[in-house]
MOPAC internal coordinates of N, CA, C and O (Angstrom, degrees):
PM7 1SCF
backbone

  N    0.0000 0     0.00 0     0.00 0    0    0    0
  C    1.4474 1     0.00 0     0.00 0    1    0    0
  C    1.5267 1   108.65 1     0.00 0    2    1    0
  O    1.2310 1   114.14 1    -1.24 1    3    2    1
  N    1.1069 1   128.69 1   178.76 1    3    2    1
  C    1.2731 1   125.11 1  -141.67 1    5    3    2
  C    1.8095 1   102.85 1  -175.08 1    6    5    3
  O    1.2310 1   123.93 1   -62.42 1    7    6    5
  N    1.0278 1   110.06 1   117.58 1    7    6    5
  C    1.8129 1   110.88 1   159.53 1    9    7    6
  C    1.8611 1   136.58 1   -45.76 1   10    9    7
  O    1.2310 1   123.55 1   153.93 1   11   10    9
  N    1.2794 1   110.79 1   -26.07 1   11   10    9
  C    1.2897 1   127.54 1   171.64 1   13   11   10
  C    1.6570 1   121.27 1   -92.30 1   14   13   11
  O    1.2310 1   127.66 1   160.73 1   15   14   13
  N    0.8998 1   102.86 1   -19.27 1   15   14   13
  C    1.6086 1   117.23 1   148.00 1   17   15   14
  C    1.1919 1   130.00 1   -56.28 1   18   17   15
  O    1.2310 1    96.60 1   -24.12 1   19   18   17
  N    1.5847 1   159.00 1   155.88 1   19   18   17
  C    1.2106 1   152.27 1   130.10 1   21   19   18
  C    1.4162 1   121.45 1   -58.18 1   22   21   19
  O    1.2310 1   110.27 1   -46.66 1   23   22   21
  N    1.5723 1   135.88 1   133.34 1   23   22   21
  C    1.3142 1   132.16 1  -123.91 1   25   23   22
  C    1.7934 1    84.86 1   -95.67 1   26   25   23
  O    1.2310 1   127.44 1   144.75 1   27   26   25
  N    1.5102 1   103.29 1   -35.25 1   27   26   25
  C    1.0731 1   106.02 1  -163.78 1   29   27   26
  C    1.7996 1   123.70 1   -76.15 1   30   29   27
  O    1.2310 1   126.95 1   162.85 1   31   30   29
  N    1.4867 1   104.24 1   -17.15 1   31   30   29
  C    1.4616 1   115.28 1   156.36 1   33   31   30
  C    1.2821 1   129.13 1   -60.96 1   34   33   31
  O    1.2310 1   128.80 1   147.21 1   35   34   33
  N    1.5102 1   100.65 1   -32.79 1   35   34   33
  C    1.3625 1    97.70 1  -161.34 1   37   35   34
  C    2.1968 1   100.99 1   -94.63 1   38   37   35
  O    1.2310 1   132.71 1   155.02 1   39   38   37
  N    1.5660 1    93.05 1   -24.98 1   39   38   37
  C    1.7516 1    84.86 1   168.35 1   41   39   38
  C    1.4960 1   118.12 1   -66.43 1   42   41   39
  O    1.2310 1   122.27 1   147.05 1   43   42   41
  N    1.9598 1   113.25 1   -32.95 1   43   42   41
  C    0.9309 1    83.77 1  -164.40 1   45   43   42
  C    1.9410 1   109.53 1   -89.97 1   46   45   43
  O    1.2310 1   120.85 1  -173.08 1   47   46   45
  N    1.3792 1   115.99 1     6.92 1   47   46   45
  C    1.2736 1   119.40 1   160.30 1   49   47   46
  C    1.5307 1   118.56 1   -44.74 1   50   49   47
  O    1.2310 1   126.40 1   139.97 1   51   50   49
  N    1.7636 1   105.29 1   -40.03 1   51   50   49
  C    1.4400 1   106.41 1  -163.12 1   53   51   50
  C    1.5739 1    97.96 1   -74.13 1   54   53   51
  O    1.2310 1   110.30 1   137.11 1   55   54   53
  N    1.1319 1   135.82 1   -42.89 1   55   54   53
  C    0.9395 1   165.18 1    44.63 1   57   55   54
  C    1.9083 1    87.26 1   109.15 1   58   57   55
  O    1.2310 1   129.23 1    73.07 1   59   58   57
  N    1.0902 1    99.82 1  -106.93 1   59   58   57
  C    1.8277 1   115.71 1   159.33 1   61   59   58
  C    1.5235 1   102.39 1   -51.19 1   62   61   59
  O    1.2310 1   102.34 1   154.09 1   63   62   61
  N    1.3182 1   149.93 1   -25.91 1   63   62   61
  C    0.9159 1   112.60 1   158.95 1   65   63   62
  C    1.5792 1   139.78 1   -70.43 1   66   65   63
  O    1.2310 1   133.37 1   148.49 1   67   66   65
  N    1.5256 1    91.77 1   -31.51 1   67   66   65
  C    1.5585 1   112.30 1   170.38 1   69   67   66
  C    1.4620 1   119.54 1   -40.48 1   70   69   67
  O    1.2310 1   131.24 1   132.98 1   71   70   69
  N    2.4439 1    95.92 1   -47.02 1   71   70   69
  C    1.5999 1    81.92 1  -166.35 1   73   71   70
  C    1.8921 1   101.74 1   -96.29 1   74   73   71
  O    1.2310 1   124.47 1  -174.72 1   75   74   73
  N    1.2082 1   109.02 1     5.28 1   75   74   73
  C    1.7766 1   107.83 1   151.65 1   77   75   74
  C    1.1751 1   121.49 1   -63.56 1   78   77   75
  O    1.2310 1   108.24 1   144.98 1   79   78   77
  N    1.2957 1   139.59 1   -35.02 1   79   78   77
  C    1.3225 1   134.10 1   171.26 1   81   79   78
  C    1.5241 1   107.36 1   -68.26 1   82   81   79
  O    1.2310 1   115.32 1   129.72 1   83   82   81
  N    1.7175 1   126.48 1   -50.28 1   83   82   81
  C    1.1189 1    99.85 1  -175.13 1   85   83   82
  C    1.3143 1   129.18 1   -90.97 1   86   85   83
  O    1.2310 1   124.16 1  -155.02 1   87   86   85
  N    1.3666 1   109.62 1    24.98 1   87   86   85
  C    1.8794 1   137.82 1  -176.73 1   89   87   86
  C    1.8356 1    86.16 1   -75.81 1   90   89   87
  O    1.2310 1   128.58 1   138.28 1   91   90   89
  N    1.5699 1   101.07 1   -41.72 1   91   90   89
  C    1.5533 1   112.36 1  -156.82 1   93   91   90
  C    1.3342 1   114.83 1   -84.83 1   94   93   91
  O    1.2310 1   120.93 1   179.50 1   95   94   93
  N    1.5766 1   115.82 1    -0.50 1   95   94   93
  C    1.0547 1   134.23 1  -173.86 1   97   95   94
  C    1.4666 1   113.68 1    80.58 1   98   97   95
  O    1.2310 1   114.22 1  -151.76 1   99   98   97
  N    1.1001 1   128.56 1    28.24 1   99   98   97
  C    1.8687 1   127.52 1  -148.66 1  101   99   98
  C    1.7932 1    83.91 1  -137.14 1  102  101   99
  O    1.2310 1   123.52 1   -72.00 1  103  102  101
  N    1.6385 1   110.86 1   108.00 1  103  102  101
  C    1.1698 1   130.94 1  -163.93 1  105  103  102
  C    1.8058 1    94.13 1  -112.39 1  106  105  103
  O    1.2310 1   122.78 1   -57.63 1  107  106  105
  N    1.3995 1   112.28 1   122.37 1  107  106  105
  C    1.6654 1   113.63 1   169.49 1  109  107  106
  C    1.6493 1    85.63 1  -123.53 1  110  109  107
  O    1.2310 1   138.77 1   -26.33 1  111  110  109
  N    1.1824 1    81.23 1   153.67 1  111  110  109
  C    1.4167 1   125.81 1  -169.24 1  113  111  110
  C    1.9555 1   101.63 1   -63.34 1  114  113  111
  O    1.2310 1   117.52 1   -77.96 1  115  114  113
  N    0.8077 1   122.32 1   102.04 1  115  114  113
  C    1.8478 1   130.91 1   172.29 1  117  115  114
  C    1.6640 1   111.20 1    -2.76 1  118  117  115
  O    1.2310 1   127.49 1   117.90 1  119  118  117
  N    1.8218 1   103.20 1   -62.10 1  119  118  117
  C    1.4380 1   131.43 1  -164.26 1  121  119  118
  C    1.9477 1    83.85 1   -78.26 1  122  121  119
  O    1.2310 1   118.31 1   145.74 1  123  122  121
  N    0.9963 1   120.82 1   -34.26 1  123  122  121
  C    2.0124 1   114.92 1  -170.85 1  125  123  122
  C    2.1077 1    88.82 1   -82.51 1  126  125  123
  O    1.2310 1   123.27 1   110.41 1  127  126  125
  N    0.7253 1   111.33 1   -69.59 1  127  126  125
  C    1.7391 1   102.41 1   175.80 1  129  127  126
  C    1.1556 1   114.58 1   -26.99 1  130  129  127
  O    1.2310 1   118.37 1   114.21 1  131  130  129
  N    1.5221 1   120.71 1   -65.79 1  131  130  129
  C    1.5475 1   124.85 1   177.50 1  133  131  130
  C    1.1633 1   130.93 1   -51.84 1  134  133  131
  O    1.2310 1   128.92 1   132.98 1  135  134  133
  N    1.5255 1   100.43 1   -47.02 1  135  134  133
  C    1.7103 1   104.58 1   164.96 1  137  135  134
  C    1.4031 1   125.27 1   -62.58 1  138  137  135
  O    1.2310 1   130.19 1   134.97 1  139  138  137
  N    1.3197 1    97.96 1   -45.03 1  139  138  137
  C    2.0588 1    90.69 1   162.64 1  141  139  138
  C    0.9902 1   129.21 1   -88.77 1  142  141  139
  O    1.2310 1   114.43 1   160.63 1  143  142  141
  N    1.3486 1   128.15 1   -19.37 1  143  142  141
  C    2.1840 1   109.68 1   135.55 1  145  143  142
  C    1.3932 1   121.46 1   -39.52 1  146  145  143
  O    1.2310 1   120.28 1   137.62 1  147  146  145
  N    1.7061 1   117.06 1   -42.38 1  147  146  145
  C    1.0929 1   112.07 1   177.42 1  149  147  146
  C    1.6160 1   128.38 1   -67.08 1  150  149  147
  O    1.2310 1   126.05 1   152.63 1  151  150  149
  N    1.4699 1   105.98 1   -27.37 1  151  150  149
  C    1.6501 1   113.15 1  -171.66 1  153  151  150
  C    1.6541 1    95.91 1   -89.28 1  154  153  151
  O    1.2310 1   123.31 1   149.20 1  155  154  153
  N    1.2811 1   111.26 1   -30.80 1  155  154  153
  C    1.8225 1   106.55 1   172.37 1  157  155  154
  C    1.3458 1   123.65 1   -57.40 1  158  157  155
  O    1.2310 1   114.70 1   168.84 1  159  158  157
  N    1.3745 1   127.64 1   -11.16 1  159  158  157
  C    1.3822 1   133.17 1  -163.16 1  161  159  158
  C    1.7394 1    90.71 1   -80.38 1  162  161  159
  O    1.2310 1   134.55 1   -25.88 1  163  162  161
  N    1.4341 1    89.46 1   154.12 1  163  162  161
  C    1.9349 1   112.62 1  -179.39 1  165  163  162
  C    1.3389 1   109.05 1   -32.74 1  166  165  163
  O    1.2310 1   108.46 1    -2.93 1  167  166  165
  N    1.0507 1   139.18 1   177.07 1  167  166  165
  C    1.4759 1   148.91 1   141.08 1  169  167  166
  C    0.8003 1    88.12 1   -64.34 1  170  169  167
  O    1.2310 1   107.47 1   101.91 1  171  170  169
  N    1.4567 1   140.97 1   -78.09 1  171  170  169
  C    1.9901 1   126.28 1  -138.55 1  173  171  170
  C    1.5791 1    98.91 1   -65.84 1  174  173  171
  O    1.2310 1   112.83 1   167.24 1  175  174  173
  N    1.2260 1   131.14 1   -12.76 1  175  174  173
  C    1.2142 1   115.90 1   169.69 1  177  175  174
  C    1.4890 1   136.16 1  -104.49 1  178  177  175
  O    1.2310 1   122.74 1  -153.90 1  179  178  177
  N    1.1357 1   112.35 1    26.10 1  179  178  177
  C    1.9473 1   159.30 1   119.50 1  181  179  178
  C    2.0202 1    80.36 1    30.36 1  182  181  179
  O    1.2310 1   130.11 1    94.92 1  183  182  181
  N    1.2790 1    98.10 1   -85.08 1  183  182  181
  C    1.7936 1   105.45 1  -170.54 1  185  183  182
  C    1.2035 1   113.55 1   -57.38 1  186  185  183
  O    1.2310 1   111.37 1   147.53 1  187  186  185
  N    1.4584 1   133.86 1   -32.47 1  187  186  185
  C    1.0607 1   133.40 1   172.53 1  189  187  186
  C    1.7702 1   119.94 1   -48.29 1  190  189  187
  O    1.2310 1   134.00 1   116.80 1  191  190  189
  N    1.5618 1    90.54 1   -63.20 1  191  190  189
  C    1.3435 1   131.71 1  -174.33 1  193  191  190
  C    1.6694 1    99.13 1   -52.49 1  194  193  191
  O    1.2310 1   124.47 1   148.19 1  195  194  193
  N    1.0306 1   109.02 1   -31.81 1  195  194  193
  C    1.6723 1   115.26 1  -168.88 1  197  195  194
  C    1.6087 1   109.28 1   -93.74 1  198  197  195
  O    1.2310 1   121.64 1   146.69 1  199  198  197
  N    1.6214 1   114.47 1   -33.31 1  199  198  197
  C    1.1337 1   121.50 1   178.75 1  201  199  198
  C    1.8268 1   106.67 1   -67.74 1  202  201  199
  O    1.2310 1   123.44 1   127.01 1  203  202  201
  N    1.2462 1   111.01 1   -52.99 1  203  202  201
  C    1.7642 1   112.57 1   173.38 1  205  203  202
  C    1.3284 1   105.17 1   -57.15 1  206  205  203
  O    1.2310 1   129.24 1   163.92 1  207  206  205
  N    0.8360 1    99.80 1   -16.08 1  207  206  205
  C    2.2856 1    85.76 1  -173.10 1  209  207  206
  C    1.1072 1    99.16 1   -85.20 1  210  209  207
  O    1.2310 1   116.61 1   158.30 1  211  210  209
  N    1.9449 1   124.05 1   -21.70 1  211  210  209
  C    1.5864 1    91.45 1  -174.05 1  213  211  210
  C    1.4762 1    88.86 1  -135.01 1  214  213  211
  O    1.2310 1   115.57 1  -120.00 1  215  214  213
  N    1.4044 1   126.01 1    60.00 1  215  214  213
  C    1.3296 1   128.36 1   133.74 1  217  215  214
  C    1.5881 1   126.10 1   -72.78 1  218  217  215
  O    1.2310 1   125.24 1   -36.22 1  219  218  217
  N    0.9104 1   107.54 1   143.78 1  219  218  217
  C    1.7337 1   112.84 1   173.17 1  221  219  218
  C    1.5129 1   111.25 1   -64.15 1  222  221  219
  O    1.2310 1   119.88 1   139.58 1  223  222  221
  N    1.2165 1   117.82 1   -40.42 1  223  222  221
  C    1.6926 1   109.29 1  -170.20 1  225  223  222
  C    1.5736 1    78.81 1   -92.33 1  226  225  223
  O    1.2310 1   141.23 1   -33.25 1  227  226  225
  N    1.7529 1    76.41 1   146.75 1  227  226  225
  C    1.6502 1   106.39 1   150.82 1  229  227  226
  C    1.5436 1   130.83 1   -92.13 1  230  229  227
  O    1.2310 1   125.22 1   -31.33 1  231  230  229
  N    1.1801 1   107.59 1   148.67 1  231  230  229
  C    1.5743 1    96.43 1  -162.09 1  233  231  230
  C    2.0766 1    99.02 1  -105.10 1  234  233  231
  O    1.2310 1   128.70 1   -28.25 1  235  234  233
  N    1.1047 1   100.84 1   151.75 1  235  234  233
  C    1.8269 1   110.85 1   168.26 1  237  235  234
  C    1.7389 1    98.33 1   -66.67 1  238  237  235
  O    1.2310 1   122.55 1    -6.71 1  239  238  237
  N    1.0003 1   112.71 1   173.29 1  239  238  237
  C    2.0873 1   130.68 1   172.23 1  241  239  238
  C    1.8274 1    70.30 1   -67.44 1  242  241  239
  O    1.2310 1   117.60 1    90.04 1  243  242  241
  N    1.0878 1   122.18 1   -89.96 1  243  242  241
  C    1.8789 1   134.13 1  -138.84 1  245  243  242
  C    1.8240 1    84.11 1   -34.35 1  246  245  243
  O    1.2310 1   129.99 1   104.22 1  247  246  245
  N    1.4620 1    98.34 1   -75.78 1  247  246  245
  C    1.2736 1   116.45 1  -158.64 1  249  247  246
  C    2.2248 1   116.49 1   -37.58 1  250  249  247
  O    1.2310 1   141.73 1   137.34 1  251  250  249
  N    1.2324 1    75.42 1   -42.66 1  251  250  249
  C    1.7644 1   101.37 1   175.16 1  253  251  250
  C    1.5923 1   111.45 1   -60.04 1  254  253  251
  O    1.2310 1   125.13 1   133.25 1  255  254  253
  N    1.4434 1   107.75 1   -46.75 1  255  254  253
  C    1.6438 1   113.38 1   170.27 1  257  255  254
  C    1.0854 1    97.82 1   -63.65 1  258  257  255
  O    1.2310 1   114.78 1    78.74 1  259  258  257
  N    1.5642 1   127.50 1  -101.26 1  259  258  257
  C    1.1688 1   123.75 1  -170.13 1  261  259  258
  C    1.4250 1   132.05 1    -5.31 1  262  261  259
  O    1.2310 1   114.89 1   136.27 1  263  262  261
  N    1.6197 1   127.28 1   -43.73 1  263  262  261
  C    1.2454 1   145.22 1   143.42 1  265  263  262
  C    1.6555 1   119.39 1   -32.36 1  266  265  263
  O    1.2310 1   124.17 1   122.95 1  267  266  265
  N    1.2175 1   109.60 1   -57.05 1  267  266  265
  C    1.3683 1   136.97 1   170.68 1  269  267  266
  C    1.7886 1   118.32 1   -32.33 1  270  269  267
  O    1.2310 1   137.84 1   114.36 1  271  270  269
  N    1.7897 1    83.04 1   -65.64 1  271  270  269
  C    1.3369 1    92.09 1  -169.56 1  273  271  270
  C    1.2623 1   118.94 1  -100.57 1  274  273  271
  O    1.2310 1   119.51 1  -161.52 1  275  274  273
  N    2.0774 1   118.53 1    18.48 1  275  274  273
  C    0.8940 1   129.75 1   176.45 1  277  275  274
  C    1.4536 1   100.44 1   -77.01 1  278  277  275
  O    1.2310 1   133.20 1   112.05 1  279  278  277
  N    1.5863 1    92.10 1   -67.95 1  279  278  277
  C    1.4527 1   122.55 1   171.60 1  281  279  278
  C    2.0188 1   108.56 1   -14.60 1  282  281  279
  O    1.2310 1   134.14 1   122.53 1  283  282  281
  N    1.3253 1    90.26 1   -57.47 1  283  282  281
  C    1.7738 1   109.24 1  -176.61 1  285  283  282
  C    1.4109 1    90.99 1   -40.51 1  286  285  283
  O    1.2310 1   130.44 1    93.19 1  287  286  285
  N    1.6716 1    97.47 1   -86.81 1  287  286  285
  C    1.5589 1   107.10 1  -165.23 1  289  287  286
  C    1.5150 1   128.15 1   -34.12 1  290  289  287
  O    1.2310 1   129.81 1   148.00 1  291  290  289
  N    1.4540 1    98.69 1   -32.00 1  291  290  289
  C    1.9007 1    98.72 1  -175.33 1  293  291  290
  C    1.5008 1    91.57 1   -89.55 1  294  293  291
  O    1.2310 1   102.98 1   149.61 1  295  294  293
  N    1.2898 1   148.83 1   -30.39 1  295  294  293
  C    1.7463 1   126.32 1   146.10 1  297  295  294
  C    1.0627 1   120.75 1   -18.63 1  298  297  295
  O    1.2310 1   121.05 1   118.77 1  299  298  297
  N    1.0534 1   115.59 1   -61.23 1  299  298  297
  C    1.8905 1   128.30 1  -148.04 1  301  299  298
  C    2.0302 1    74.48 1   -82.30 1  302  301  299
  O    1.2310 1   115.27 1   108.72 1  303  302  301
  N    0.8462 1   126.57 1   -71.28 1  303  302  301
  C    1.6548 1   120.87 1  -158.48 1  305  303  302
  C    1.7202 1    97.88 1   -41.11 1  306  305  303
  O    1.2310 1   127.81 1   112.23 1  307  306  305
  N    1.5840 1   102.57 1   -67.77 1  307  306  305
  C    1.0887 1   113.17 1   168.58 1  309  307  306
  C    1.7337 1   121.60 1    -6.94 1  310  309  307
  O    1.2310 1   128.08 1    89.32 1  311  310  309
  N    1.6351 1   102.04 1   -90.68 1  311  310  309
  C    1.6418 1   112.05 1   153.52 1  313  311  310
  C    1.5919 1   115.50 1   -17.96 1  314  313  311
  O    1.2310 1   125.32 1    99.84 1  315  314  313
  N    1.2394 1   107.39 1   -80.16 1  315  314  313
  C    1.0655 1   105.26 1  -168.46 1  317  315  314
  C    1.8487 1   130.90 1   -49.02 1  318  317  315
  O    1.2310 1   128.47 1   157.21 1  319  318  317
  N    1.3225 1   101.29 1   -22.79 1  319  318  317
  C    1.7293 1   113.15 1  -171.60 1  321  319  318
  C    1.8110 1    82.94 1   -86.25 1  322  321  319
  O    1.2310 1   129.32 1   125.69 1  323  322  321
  N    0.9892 1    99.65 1   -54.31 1  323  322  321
  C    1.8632 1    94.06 1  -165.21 1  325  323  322
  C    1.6519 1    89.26 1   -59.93 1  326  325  323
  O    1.2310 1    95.34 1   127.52 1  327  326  325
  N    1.5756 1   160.77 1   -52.48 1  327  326  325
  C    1.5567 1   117.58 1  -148.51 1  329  327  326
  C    1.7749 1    75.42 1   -98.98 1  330  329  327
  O    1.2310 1   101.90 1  -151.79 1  331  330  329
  N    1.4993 1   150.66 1    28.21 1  331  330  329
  C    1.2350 1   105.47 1   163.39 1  333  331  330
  C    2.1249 1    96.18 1  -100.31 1  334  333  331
  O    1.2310 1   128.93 1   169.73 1  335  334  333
  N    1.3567 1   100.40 1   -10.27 1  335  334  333
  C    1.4504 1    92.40 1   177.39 1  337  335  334
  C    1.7551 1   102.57 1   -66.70 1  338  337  335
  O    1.2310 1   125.94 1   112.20 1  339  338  337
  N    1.3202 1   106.19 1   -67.80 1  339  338  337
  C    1.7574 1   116.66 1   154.49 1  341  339  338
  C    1.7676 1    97.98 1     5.97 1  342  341  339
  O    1.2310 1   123.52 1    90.02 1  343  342  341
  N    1.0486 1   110.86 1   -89.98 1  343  342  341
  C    1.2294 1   121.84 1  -165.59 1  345  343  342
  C    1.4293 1   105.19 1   -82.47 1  346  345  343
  O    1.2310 1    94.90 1  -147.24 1  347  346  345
  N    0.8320 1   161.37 1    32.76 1  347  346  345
  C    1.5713 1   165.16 1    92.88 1  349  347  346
  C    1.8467 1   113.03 1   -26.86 1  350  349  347
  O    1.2310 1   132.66 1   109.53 1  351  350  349
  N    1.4527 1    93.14 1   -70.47 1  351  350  349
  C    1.3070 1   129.08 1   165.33 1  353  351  350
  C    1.7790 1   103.24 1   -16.17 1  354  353  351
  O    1.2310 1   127.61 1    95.00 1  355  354  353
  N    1.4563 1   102.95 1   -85.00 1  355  354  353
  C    1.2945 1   139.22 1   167.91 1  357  355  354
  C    1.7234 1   112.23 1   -34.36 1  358  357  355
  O    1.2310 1   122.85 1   130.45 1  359  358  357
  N    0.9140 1   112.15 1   -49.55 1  359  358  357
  C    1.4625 1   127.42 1  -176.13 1  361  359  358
  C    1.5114 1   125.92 1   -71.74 1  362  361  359
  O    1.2310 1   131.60 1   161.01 1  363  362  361
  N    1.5975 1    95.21 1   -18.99 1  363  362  361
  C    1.7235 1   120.00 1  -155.83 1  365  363  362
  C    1.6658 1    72.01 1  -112.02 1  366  365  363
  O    1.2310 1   117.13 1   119.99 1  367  366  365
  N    1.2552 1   123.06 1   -60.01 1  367  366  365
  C    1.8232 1   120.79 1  -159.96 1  369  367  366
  C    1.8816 1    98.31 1   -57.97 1  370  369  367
  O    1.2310 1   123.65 1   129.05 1  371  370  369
  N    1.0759 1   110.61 1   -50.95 1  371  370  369
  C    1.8568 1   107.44 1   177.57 1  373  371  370
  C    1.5895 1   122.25 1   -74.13 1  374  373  371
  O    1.2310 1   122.74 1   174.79 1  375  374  373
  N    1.2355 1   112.35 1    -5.21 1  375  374  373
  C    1.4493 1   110.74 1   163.06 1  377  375  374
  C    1.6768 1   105.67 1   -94.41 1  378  377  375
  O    1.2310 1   120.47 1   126.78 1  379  378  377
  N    1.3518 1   116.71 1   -53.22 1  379  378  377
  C    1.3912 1    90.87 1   158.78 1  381  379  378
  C    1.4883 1   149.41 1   -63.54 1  382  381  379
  O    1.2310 1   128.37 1   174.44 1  383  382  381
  N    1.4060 1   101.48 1    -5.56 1  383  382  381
  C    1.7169 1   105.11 1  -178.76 1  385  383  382
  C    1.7895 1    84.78 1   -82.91 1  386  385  383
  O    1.2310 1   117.93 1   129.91 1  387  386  385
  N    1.0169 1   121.55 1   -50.09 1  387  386  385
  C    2.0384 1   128.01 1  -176.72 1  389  387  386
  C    1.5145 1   111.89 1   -33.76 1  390  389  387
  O    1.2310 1   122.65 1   145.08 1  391  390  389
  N    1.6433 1   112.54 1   -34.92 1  391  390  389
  C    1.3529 1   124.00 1  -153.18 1  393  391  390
  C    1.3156 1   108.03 1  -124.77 1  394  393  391
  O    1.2310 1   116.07 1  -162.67 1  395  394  393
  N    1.4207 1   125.07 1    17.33 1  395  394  393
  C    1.2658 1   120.77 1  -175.35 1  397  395  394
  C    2.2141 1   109.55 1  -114.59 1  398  397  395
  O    1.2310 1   133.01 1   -39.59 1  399  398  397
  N    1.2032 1    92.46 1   140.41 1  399  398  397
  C    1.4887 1    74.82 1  -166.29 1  401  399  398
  C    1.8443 1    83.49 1   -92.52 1  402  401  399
  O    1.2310 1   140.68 1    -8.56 1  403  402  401
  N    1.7185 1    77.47 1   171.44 1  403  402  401
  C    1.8626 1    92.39 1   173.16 1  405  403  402
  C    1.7286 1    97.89 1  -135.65 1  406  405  403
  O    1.2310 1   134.49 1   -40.38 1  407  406  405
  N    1.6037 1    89.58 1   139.62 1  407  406  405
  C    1.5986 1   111.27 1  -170.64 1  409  407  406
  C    1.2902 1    96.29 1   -89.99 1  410  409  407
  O    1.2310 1   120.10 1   180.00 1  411  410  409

């Protein structure tokens, strides 16, 4: 999985692959699915990835997405508040450089 992707394409790819294997008769184990959704997730999401590995409950494929693409969504908000502060920031620094006299 990958960051430049949409999170939600790429689960539900895994997703169809899961139910192609068992179209094929080729049954993995609930806890073997989860764990390799879980080890597929981004690098930048390193803490995430680390926090599910050492929870006590186990999660279903559904239950695990859902998590997933919660997770996603409060990123993207995330992102978004940090470059409009970013640019707040920015906006406040060039009106004061505009308005400042020099002796």
């Amino acid at each position: 999985m990958t960051d430049e992707k949409e999170m939600k394409i790429q689960t539900n790819k895994y997703q169809k692959l899961l139910e192609d294997l068992k179209a094929e008769e080729i049954l993995l184990p609930e806890k073997f699915a989860v764990g390799v959704l879980i080890e597929k997730l981004p690098d930048s999401w390193i803490d995430y990835k680390n926090n599910l590995k050492h929870k006590q409950k186990t999660f279903t494929n559904e239950e695990l997405m859902t998590h997933i693409l919660i997770e996603d969504t409060n990123r993207k908000e995330f992102a978004k508040e940090m470059a409009l502060k970013a640019n707040l920031v920015q906006s406040n620094n060039k009106r004061l450089s505009c308005c400042s006299v020099q002796v």
